[in-house]
N, C-alpha and C positions, 0 to 999 in steps of 0.2 A: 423220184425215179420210178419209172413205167415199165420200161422194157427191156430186159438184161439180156436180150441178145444184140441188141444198139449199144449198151452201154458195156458191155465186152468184148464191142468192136475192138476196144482199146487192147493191145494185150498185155503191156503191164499197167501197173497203175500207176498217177501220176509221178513226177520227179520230186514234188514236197512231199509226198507223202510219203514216197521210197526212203524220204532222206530221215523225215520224223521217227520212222519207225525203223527203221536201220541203225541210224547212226544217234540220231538226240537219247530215243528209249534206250537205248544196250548201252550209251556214255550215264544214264540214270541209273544204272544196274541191271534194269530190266531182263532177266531170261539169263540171269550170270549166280541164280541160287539153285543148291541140289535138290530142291524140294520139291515133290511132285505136288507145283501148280494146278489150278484150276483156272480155266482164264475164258472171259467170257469178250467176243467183240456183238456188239450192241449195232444195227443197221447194216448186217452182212452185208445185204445184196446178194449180189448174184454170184458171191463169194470167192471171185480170185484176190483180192486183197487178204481175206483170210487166210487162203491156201499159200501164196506166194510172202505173205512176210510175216505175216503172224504167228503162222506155224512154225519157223525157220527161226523167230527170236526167240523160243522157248524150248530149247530139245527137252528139254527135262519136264514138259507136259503132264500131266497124269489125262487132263481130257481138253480139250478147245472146244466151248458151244457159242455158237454162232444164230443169231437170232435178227430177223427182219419182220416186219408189220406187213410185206406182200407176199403171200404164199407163191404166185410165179416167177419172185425173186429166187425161196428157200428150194422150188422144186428144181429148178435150172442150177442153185447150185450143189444140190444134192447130184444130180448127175454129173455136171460138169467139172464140178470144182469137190471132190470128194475125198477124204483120206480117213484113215482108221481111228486118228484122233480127236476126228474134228466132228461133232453133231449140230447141225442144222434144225433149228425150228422157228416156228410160224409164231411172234411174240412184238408186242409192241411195249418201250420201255416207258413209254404215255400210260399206259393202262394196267397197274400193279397186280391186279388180276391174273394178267394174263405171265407174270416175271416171278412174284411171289415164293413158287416151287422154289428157287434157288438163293433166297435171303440167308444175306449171313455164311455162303457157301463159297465168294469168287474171291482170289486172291490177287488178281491181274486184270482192269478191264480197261478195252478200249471202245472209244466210240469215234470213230473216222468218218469223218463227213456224212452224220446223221444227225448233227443235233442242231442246225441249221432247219431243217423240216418241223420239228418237237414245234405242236403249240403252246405248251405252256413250258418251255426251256426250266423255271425253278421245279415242277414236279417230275421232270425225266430225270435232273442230278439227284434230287431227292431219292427218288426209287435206286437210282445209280450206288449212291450211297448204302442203301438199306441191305442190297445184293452183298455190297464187299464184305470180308470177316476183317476184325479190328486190325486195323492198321495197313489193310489192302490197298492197292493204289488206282488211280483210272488217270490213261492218259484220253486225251481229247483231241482233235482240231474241226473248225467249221468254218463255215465264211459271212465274217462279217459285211463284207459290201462287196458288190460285183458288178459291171457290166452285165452280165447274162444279166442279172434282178432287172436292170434299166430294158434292155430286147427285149424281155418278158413282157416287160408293162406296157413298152411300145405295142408291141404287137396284139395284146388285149385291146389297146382302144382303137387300133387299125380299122376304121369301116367297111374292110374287105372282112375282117377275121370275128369281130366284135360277137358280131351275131351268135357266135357257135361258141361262147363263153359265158354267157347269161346263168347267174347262181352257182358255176363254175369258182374250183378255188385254185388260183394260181399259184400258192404254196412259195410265196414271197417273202423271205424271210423279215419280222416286224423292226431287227436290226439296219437292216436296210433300209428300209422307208423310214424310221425313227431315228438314224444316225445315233441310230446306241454309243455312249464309249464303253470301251471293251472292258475299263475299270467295274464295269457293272458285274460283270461276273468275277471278279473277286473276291470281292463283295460278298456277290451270293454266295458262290463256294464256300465262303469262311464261317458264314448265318449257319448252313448246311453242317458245316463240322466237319469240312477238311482242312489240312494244313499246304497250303501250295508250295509245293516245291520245286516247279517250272512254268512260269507264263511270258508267253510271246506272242506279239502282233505285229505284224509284216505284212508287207505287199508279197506275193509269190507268183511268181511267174512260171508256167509251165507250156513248155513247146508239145504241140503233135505233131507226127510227123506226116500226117498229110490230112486234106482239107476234109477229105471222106469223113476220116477216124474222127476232127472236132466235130464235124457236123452232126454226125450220129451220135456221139456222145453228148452233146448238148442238146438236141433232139429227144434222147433217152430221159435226161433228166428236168425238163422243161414238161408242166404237170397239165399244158393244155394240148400235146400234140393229139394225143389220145380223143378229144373231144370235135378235130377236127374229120369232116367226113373222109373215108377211105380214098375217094378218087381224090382230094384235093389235097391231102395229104404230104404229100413228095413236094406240092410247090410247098407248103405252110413251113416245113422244114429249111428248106432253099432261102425261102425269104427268111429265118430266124437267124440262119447263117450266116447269112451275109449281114445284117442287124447287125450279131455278135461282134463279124468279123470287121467293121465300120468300126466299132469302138474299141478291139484290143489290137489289129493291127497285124504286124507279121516281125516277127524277130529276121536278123540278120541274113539267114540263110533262107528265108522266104517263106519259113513253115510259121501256119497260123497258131498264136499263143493265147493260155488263158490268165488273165491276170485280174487277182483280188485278193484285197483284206482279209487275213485271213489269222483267227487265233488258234495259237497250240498253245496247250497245258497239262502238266502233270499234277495231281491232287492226292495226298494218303489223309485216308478216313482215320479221322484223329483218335486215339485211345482213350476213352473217357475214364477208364478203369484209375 
């Protein structure tokens, strides 16, 4: 994701995710103890997700830090998406370096559709891990397979578009192209030294409700729009769209949907004591 004022076009955030963390995490307990939490969500963005549910699962907060790898991610939502509990900073959970300050400190962590980006997915849970205090917990979700992955790769080999992608990364998840089974991270999770105590993989479908809002927001998170020159731009979008919208189609009432593979999990960092 490029550009967080495309990507919150949208103005709430998807209906899986509304639902994950609304209704799955608070059925887990989540945000139902009196204890002033530390909770960290992991690939803000441009942080209405943080503000609109994350804040709202935990009254009982002591702080919410919210942490993204694009600084014009954390600066848009330091303005935009702002509250007293919630601190914002510029941190990639790839690069321990830059997380470190807070080992061993987070009693809650989420990571909402960022760990599909992660190049090396075992050393971001690793790190993930390292953050929580014993027996903390990290809910997840990401997307294992999609449509958008398939337009993406179309449109890279397109001989109108090709040109302007050269050593360029299109940030395809390796799940994708490798037809991972999602078993694999259980797996890993369990090597790592959590105990899972929710995993799911489901198709999920999510409606927009209008063609703008998908367009821009799959625009936003599509990692070659950026490389395409300013004037031609607006078509490169148009045609990704309509790509997209070729393959998911339009629900019922006509609004165009997103649909993909998609895993949720809940993990507590095992007590080795």
């Amino acid at each position: 994701m490029l550009d967080p004022e495309l990507y919150s076009g949208k103005p709430l955030p998807l209906d899986s995710v509304k639902y994950f963390i609304s209704e799955k995490l608070h059925q887990l307990g989540w945000g139902q103890t009196k204890e002033k939490e530390v909770v960290l969500d992991v690939g803000c963005g441009p942080g209405g997700t943080t503000l609109q549910l994350i804040l709202p699962l935990f009254p009982q907060a002591k702080k919410i830090l919210a942490i993204d790898m694009l600084p014009n991610m954390i600066e848009f939502a330091r303005i935009h998406n702002c509250h007293p509990l919630i601190e914002y900073n510029v941190a990639n959970i790839d690069n321990w370096s830059t997380v470190e300050q807070w080992e061993g400190q987070i009693s809650k962590l989420t990571a909402i559709h960022c760990v599909q980006w992660l190049k090396d997915k075992r050393r971001g849970f690793q790190n993930m891990f390292k953050l929580l205090e014993p027996r903390g917990e990290m809910a997840f979700c990401f997307v294992m397979e999609s449509p958008v992955y398939a337009s993406i790769l179309a449109l890279e080999s397109n001989p109108k578009w090709s040109k302007f992608f050269k050593d360029v990364d299109n940030f395809v998840s390796d799940d994708h192209i490798n037809k991972y089974e999602s078993s694999r991270y259980i797996k890993m999770l369990e090597e790592i030294g959590f105990d899972i105590l929710y995993f799911g993989d489901d198709v999920k479908t999510d409606p927009f409700p209008s063609d703008e809002e998908f367009r821009n927001f799959f625009a936003s998170v599509c990692a070659l729009t950026t490389h395409v020159p300013s004037h031609q731009r607006e078509e490169f979008k148009d045609h990704l769209f309509q790509e997209i919208l070729k393959q998911m189609g339009r629900d019922s009432s006509g609004r165009p949907v997103h649909r993909a593979k998609i895993i949720e999990g809940v993990a507590r960092k095992r007590d080795t004591e």
